[in-house]
VOPAGU-2260 file (C-alpha; in pm, 1 decimal, decimal comma):
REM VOPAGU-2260
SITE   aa  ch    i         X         Y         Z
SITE  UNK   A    0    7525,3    -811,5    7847,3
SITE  UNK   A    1    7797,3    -563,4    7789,5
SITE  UNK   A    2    7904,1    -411,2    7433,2
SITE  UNK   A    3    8102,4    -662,5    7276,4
SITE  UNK   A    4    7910,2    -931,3    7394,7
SITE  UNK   A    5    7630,1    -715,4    7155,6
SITE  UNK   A    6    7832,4    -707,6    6896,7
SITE  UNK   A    7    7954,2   -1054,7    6901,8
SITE  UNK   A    8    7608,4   -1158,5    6913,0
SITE  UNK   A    9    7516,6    -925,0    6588,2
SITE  UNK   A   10    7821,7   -1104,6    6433,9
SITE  UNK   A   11    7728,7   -1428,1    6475,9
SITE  UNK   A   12    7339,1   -1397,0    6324,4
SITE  UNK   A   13    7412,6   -1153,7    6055,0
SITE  UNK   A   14    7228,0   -1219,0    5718,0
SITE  UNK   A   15    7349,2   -1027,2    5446,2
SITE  UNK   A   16    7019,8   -1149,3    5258,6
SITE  UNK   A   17    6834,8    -903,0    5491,1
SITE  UNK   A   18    7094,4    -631,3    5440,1
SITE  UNK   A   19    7021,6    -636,3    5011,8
SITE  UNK   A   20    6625,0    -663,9    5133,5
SITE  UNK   A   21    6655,1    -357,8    5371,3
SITE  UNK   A   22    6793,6    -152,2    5070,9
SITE  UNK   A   23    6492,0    -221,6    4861,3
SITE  UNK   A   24    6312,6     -42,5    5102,0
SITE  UNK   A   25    6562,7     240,1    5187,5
SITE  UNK   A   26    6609,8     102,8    5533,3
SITE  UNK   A   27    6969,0      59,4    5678,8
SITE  UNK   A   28    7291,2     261,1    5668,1
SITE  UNK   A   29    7662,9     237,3    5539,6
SITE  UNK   A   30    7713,7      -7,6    5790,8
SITE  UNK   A   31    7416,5    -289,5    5864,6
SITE  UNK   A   32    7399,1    -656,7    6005,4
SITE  UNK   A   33    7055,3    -747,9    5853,5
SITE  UNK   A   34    6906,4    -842,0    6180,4
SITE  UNK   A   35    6538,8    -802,7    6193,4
SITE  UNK   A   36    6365,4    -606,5    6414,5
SITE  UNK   A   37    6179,7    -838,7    6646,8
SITE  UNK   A   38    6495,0    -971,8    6701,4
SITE  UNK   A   39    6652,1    -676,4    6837,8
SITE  UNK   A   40    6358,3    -603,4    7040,2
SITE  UNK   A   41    6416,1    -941,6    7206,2
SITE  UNK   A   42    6788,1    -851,8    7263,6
SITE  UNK   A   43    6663,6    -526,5    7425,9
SITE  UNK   A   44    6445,4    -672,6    7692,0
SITE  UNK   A   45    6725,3    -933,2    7780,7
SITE  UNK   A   46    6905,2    -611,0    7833,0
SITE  UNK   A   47    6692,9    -369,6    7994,7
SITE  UNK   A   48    6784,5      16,9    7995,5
SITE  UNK   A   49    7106,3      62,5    8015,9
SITE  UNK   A   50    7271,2     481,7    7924,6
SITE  UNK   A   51    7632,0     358,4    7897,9
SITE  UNK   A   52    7568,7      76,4    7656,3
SITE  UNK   A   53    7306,7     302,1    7468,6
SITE  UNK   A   54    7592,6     531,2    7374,5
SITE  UNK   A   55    7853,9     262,8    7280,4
SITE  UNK   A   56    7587,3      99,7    7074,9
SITE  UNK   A   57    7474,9     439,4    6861,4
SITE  UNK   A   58    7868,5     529,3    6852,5
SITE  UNK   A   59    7933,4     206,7    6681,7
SITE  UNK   A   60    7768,6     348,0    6372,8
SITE  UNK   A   61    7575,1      38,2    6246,9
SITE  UNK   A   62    7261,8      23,2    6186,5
SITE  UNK   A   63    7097,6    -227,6    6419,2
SITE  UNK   A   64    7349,1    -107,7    6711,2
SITE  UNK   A   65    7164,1     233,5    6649,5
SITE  UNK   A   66    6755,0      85,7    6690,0
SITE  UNK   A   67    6915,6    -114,7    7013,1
SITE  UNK   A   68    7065,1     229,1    7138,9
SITE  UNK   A   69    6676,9     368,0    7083,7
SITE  UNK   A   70    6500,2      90,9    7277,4
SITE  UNK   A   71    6765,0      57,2    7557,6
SITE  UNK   A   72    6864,8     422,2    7635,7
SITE  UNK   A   73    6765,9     578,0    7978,5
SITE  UNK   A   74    6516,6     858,7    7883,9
SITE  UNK   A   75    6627,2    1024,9    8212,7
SITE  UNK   A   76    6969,7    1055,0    8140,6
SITE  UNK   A   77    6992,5    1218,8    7794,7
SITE  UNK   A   78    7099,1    1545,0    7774,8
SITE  UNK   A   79    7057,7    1816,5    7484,5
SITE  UNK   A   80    7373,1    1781,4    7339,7
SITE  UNK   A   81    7267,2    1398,5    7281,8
SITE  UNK   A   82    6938,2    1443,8    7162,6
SITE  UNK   A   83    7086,5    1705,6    6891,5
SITE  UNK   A   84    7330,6    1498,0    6776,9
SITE  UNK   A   85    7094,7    1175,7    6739,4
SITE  UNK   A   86    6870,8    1355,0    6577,1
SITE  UNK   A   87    7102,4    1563,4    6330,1
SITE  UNK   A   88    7287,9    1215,5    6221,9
SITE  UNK   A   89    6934,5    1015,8    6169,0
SITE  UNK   A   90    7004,0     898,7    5815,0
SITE  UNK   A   91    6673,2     633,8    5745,9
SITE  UNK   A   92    6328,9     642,9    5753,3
SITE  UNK   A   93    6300,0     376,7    6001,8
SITE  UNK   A   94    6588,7     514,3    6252,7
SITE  UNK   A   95    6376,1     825,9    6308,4
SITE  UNK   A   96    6041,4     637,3    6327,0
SITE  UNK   A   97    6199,6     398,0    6566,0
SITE  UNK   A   98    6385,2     655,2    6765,3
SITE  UNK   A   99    6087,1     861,6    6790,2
SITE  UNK   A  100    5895,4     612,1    6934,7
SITE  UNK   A  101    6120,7     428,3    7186,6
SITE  UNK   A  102    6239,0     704,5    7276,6
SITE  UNK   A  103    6163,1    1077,2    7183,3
SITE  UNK   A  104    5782,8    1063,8    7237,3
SITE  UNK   A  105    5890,7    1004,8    7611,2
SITE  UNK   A  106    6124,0    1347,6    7628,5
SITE  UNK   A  107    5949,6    1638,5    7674,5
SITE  UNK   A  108    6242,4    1827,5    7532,7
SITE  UNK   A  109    6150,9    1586,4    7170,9
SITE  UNK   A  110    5788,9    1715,1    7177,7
SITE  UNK   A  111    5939,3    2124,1    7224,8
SITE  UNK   A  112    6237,1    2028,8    6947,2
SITE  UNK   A  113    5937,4    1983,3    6655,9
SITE  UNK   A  114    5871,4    2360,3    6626,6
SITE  UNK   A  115    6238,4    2340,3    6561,8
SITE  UNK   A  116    6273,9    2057,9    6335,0
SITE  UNK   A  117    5986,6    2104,5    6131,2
SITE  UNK   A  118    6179,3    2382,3    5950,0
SITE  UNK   A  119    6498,8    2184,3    5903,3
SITE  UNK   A  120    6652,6    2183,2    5552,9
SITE  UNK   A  121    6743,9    1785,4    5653,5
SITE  UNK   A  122    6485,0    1545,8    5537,0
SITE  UNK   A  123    6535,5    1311,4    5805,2
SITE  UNK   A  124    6527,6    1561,5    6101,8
SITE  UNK   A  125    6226,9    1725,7    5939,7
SITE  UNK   A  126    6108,9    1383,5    5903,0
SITE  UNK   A  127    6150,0    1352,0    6277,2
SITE  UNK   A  128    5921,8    1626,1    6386,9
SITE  UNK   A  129    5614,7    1481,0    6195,2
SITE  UNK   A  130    5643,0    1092,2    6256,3
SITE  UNK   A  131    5680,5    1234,0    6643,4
SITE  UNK   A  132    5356,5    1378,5    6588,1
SITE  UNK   A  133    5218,5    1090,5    6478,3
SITE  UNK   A  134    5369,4     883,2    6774,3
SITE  UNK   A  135    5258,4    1127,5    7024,8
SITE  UNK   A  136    4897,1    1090,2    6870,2
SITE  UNK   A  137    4906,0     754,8    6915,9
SITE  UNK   A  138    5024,5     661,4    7235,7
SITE  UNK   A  139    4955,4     996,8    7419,5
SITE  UNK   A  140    4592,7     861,2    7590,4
SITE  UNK   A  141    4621,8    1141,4    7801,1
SITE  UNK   A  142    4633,0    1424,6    7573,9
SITE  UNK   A  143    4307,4    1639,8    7484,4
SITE  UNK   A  144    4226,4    1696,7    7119,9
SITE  UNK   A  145    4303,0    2075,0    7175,4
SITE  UNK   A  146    4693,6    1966,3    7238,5
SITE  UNK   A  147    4736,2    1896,1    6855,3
SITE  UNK   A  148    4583,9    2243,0    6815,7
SITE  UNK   A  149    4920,0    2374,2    6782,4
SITE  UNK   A  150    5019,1    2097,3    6532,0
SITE  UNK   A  151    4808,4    2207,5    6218,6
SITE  UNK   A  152    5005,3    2477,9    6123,4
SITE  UNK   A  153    5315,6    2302,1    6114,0
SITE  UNK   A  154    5135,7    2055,5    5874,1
SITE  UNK   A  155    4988,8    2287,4    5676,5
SITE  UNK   A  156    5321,1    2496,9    5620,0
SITE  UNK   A  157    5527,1    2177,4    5578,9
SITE  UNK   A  158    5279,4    1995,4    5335,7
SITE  UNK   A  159    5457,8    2136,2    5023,2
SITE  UNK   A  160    5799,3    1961,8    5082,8
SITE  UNK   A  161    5803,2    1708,0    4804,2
SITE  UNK   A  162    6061,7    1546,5    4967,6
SITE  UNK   A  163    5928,8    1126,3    4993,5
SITE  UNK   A  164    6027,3    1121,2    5327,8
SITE  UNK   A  165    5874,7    1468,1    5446,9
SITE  UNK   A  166    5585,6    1423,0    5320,1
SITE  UNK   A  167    5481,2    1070,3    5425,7
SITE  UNK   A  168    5586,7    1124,7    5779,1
SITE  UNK   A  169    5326,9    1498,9    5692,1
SITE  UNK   A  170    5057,1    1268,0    5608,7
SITE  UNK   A  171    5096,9    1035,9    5865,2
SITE  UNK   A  172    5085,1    1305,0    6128,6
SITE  UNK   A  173    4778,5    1449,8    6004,3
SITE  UNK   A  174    4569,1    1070,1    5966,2
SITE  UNK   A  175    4667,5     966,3    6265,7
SITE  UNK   A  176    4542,2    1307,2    6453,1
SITE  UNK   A  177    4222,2    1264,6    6263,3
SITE  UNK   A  178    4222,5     899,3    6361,1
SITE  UNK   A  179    4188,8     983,4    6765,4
SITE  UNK   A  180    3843,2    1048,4    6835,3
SITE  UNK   A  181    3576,2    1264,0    6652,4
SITE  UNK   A  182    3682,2    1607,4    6765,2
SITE  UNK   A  183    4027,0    1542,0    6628,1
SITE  UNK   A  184    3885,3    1414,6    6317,9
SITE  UNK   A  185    3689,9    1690,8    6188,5
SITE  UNK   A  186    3975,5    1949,0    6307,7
SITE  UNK   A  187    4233,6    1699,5    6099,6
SITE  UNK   A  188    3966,3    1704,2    5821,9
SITE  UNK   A  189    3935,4    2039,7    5785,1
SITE  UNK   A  190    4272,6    2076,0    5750,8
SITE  UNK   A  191    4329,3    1823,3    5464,7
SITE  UNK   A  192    4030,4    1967,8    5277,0
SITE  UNK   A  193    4230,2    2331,6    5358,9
SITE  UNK   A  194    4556,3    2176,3    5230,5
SITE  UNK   A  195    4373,0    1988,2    4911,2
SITE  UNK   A  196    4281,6    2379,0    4730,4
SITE  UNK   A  197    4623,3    2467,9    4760,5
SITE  UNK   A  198    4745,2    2406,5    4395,6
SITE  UNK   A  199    5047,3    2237,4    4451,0
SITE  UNK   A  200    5103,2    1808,6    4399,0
SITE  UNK   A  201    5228,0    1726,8    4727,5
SITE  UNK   A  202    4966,0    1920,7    4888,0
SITE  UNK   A  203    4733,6    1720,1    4671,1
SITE  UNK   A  204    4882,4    1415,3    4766,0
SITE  UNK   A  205    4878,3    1452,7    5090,3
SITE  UNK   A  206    4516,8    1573,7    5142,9
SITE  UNK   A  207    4399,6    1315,4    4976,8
SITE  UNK   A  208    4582,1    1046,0    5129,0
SITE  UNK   A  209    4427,7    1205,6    5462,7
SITE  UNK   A  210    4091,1    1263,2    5339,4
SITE  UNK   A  211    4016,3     889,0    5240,5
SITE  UNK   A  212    4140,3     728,6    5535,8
SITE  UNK   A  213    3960,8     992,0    5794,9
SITE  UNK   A  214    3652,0    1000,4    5623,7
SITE  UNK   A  215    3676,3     582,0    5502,5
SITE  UNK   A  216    3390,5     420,3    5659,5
SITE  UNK   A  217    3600,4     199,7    5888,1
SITE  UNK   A  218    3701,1     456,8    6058,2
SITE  UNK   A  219    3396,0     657,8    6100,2
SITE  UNK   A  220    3253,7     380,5    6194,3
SITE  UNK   A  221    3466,5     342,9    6527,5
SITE  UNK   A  222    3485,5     668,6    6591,8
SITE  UNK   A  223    3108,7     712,8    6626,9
């Protein structure tokens, strides 16, 4: 399937119902379809991975031509001028979380571009480095609970940006650290209790958030 055949395709099932229900939920951009995401995932394994098309697609500046670009693109064959320049334009909550895990939690370049992103003024690239964090702790089966180590500090420093955006994608980073097995738990519990006597009501927030899931019987429970 080449480009316009995409795009002929997004034309033809659009639903402008979905568009005004994406808003509700701050999902979307300028330009959207309203095509729901299992369908696009469908489109993208009719498709396969495909760099050319991935950059047509994200260059057409619509939403749903941007999560294909994540789910299709060849992690192989993206340079650092791309990855900046996806990353800088991310714009919704779901781009980044989608982008991050189609496609950045595979790029080791992603993983070294948090210690950089974490401190950007832009909510959604800040955004970025966290919900990558989270990704990474969920899919990474590999990785030994002294890799997030280096993690906590980022959490920590960032856990004061009220920002909605920053600081969900802050707490989910932390719970789902906490949620990998029981060493990772108590190191992402002692960090939310660290976080909860800073006097500040994001930190609050977000310690709390943590501290209820990780410590919530259900997960104890399957941890033990």
């Amino acid at each position: 399937m080449d480009f316009q055949e995409v795009i002929n395709y997004f034309e033809e099932i659009q639903d402008e119902n979905i568009v005004n229900s994406n808003k509700r939920f701050a999902i979307g951009c300028e330009h959207s379809y309203g095509i729901k995401l299992p369908v696009i995932r469908k489109l993208a394994k009719e498709i396969g991975k495909d760099h050319n098309l991935a950059v047509k697609l994200w260059n057409h500046t619509y939403h749903e031509s941007h999560l294909l670009a994540t789910m299709i693109e060849q992690k192989e064959k993206v340079t650092s001028k791309q990855l900046d320049e996806w990353v800088d334009s991310f714009y919704s909550w779901d781009i980044v979380d989608q982008a991050c895990i189609n496609l950045l939690v595979d790029l080791p370049e992603a993983r070294d571009n948090i210690f950089v992103w974490y401190e950007s003024d832009k909510e959604f690239v800040k955004r970025t480095a966290f919900s990558l964090i989270a990704v990474i702790a969920v899919h990474d089966k590999k990785a030994d609970a002294e890799d997030f180590d280096k993690y906590f500090p980022l959490i920590k420093k960032a856990s004061f940006d009220n920002r909605n955006f920053v600081k969900k994608s802050v707490n989910w980073a932390l719970r789902q650290i906490g949620k990998r097995d029981a060493e990772c738990n108590k190191k992402a519990l002692k960090v939310a209790y660290e976080i909860s006597e800073i006097d500040d009501k994001t930190c609050k927030w977000i310690s709390s958030n943590a501290i209820r899931e990780l410590e919530s019987e259900k997960v104890q429970k399957r941890l033990s």
